[in-house]
C-alpha positions in Angstrom: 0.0 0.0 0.0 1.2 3.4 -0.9 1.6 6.3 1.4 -0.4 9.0 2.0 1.7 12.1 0.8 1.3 15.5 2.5 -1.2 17.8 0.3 -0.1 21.1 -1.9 -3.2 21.0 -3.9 -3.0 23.4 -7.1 -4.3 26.5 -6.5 -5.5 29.5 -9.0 -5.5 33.2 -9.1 -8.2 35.4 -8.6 -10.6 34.7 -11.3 -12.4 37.9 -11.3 -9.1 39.8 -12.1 -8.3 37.2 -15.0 -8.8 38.4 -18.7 -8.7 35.5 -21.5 -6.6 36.0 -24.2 -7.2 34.8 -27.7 -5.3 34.2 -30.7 -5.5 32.8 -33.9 -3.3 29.4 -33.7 -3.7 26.4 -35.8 -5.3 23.7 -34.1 -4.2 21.4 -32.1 -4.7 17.5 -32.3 -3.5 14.8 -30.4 -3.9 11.1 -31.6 -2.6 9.4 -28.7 -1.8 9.6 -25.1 -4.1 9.9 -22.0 -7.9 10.0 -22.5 -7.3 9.4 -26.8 -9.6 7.3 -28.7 -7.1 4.3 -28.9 -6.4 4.4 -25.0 -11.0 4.8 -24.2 -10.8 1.8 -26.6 -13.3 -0.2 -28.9 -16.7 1.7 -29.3 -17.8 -2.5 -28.4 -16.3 -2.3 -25.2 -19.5 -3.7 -22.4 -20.6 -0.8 -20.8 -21.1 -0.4 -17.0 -18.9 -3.4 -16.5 -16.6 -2.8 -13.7 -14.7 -6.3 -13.2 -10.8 -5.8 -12.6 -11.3 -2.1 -10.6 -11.3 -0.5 -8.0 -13.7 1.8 -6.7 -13.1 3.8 -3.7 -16.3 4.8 -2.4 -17.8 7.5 0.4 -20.4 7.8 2.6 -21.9 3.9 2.2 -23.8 3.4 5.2 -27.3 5.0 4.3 -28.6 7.1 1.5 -27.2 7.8 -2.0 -24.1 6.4 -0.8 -25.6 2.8 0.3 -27.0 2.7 -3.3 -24.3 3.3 -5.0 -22.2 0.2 -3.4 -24.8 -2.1 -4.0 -24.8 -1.2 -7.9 -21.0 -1.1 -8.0 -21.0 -4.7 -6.4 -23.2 -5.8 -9.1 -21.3 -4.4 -11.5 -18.2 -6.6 -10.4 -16.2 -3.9 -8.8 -13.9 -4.0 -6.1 -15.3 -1.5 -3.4 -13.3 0.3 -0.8 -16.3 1.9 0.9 -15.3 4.6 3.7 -17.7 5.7 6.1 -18.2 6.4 9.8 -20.0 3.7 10.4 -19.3 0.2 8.3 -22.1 -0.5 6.1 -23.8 -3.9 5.7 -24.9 -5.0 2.1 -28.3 -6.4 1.7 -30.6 -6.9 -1.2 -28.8 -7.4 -5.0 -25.5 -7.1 -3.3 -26.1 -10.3 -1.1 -22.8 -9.6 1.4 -24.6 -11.5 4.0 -24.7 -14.6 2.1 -21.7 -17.2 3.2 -21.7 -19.3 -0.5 -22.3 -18.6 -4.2 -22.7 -15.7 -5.2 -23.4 -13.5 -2.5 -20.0 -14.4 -1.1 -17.8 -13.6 -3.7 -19.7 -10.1 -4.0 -19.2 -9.9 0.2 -15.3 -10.5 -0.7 -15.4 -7.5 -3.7 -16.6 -5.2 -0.8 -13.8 -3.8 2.1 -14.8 -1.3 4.4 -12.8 1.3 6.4 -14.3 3.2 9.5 -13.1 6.6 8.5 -14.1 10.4 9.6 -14.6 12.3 6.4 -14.2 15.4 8.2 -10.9 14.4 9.9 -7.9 14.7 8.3 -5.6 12.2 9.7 -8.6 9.5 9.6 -8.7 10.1 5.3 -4.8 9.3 5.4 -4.7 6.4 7.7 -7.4 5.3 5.4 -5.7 6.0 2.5 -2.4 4.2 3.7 -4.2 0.9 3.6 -5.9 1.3 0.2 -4.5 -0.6 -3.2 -1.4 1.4 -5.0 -4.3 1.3 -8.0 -7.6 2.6 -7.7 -9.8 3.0 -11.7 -12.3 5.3 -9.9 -13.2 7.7 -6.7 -16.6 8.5 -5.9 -17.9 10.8 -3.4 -21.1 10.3 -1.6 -19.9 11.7 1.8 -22.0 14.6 3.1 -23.8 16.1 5.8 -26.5 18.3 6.4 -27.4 21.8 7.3 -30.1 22.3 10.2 -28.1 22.6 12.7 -27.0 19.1 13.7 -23.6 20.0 13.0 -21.9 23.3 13.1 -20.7 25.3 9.8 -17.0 23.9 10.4 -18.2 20.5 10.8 -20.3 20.6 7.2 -17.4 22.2 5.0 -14.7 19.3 6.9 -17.3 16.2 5.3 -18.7 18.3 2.6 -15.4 20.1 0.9 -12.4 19.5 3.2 -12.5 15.9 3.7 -13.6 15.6 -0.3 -10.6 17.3 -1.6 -7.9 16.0 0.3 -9.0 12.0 0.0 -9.3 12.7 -4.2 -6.6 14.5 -4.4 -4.7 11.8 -2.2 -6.3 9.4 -4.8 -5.2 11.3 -8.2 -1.6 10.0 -8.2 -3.2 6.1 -8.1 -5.0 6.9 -11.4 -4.4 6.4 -14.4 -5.3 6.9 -18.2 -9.1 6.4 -18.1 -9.1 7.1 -14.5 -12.8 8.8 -13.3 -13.6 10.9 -9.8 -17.8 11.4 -9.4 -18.4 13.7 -6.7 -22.2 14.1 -5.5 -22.5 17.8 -5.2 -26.4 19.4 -4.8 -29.0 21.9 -6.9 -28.2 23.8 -3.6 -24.7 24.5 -4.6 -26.2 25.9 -8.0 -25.6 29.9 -7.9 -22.1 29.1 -7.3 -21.2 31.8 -10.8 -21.9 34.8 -8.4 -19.5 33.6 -5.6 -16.1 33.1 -8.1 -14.2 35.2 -6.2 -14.8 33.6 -3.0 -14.4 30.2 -4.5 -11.1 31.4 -6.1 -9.5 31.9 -2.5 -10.8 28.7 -1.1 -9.3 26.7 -4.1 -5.7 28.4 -3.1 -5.9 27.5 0.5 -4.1 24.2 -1.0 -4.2 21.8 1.8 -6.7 20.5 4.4 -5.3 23.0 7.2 -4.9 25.9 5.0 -8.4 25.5 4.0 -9.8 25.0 7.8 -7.8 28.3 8.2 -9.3 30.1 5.6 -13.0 28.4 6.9 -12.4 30.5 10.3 -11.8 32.9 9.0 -15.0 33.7 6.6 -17.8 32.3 9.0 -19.9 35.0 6.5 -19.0 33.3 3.1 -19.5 30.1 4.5 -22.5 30.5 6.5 -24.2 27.3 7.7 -21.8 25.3 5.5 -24.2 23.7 3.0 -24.6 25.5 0.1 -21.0 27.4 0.1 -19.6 23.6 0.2 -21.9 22.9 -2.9 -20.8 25.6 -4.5 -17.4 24.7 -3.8 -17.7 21.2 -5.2 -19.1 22.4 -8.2 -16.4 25.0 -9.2 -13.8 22.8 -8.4 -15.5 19.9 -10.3 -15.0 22.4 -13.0 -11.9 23.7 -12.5 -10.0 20.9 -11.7 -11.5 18.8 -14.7 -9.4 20.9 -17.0 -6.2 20.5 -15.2 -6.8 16.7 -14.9 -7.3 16.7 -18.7 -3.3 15.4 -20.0 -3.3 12.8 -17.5 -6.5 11.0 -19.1 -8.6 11.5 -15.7 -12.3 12.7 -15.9 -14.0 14.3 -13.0 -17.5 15.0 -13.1 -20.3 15.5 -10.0 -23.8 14.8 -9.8 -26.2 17.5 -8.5 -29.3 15.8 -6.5 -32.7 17.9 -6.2 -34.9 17.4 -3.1 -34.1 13.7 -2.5 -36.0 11.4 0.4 -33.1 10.3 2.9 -33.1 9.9 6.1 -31.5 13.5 6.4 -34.8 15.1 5.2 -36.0 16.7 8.1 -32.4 18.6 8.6 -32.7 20.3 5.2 -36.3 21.3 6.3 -35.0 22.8 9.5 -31.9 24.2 7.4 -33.4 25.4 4.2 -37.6 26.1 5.4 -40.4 23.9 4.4 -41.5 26.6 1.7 -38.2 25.8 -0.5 -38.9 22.0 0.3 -41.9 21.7 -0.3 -42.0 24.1 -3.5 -39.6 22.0 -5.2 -41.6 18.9 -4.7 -44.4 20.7 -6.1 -42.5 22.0 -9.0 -41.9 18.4 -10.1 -44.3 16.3 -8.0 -42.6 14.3 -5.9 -39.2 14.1 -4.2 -36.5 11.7 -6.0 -35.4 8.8 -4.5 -31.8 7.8 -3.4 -31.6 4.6 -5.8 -32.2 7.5 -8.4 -29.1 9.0 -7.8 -26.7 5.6 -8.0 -27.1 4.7 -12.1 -25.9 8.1 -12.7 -23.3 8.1 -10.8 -22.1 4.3 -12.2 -22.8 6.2 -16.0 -20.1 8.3 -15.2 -17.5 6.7 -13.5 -17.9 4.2 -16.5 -15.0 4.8 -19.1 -16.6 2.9 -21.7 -20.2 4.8 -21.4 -18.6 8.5 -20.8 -15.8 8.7 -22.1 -15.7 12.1 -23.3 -17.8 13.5 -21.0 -15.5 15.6 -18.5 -16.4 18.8 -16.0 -19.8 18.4 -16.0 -22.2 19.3 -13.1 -25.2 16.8 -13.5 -28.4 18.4 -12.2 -30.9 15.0 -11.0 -34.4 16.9 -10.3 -36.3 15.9 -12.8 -36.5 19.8 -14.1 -36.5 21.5 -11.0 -33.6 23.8 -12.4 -35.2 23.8 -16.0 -38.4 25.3 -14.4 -37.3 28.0 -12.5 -34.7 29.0 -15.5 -37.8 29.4 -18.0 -40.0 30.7 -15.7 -42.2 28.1 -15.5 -41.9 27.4 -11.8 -45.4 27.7 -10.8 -46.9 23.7 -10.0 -50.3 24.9 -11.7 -48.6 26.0 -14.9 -47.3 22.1 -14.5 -49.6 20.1 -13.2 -52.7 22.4 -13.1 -55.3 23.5 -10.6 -54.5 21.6 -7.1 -57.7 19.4 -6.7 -59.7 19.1 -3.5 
């Protein structure tokens, strides 16, 4: 097992000072090399078939983050699930079975009891993963409501996801994939570049903890300023990631129906709650949220898809940008 490295993540100027400069220069193409059509390989290739990799997975033991370890153990992967508390399979994955099937799935499937918020947890963790890992995915996440403080939800939500991926990035190679699961909630992060900008460059785990103390306004309860966060840098860091054939992409849930409901009702109101469930009829889901998240982690289904932010909410976000975010326009008049 390899060992975990101290963290200078790479950090970027202030991009509301930045000015792009263009000029005419003949294209550039490259035939092969990371991410090229002869590395993706045959357009044949079975797709969501995850035999011979390894998936290291957070925030297994409930929600979003339980669903996505049973599909990945379908799929054939070998799952290195990190949570709090170890998760127990059940239902297609079968890890409680002690013959056949179920017990080679139970033997594809090693957890690690780690705090996604604590930094010397992710790299004790980290020290006893494989040298190779194909794919990181991100589930981890808490909620605002005030359960935990502001500090406590950017650690798990942005702190904690940066450092274990960016751990993670010098295991992957060529057609390499990080998902991270992000929220709608993080959606306005355009207006808050600046901000974001200053976060990125406080490069390490500490620097950024420093730099969370230190703007208690920016960050406010934690929730949506660590969205936002995970979105930009889902963005940002895609590009950089692009010569070295890794893809990094993040899913963006709507109002889902987890057991942390009734925190984002506390955190956010009931009237933004329940107006999105309105908007579209019904909240989603967490098995919803697991096939995409298997889609892109998949190097034979999305291969060229790279730094995109992929809103699950069934048009919540499509509503309110063409004004059509009024349930009766949808659905028409409310009956009884």
């Amino acid at each position: 097992m390899a060992a975990a490295a101290s963290r200078d993540y790479p950090t970027t100027p202030e991009l509301g000072q930045r000015r792009s400069r263009r000029r005419s220069r003949p294209a550039r193409h490259h035939p092969a090399g990371p991410g090229s059509v002869e590395s993706v390989g045959a357009a044949s290739n079975p797709l969501l078939n995850f035999e011979g990799k390894t998936v290291v997975l957070t925030g297994t033991s409930s929600g979003m983050g339980a669903e996505a370890l049973k599909r990945f153990i379908d799929a054939a992967a070998e799952v290195h699930s990190l949570d709090i508390a170890v998760p127990e399979l059940a239902g297609g994955a079968g890890a409680a079975a002690a013959t056949g099937a179920g017990a080679g799935m139970a033997r594809r499937h090693h957890p690690h009891r780690t705090d996604l918020g604590d930094r010397l947890s992710i790299d004790r963790t980290v020290d006893e993963l494989p040298d190779r890992v194909h794919v990181v995915v991100n589930c981890a996440g808490i909620p605002n409501g005030g359960r935990f403080s502001s500090e406590q939800v950017m650690r798990v939500n942005w702190l904690g996801l940066r450092h274990l991926t960016e751990c993670l990035l010098d295991r992957m190679g060529d057609g390499g994939a990080v998902v991270h699961v992000a929220s709608t909630a993080g959606r306005d992060w355009p207006s808050r570049t600046a901000e974001l900008g200053e976060l990125m460059a406080a490069s390490t785990f500490d620097d950024g903890l420093a730099w969370v103390a230190a703007n208690p306004e920016i960050c406010g309860d934690g929730y949506v300023f660590s969205k936002q966060a995970v979105q930009f840098y889902t963005l940002w860091r895609s590009v950089q990631l692009l010569p070295r054939g890794i893809r990094m992409n993040s899913v963006c849930p709507g109002i889902t129906d987890t057991s942390i409901i009734a925190d984002f009702r506390n955190g956010m109101g009931d009237e933004i709650i329940d107006q999105a469930q309105a908007i579209v009829g019904r909240m989603a889901e967490p098995w919803e949220m697991a096939p995409a998240m298997l889609f892109l982690a998949d190097n034979a289904s999305a291969s060229y898809i790279n730094g995109v932010n992929l809103n699950i909410d069934r048009g919540t976000n499509a509503a309110r940008l063409t004004e059509q975010s009024d349930p009766e326009h949808i659905w028409g008049p409310a009956v009884g």
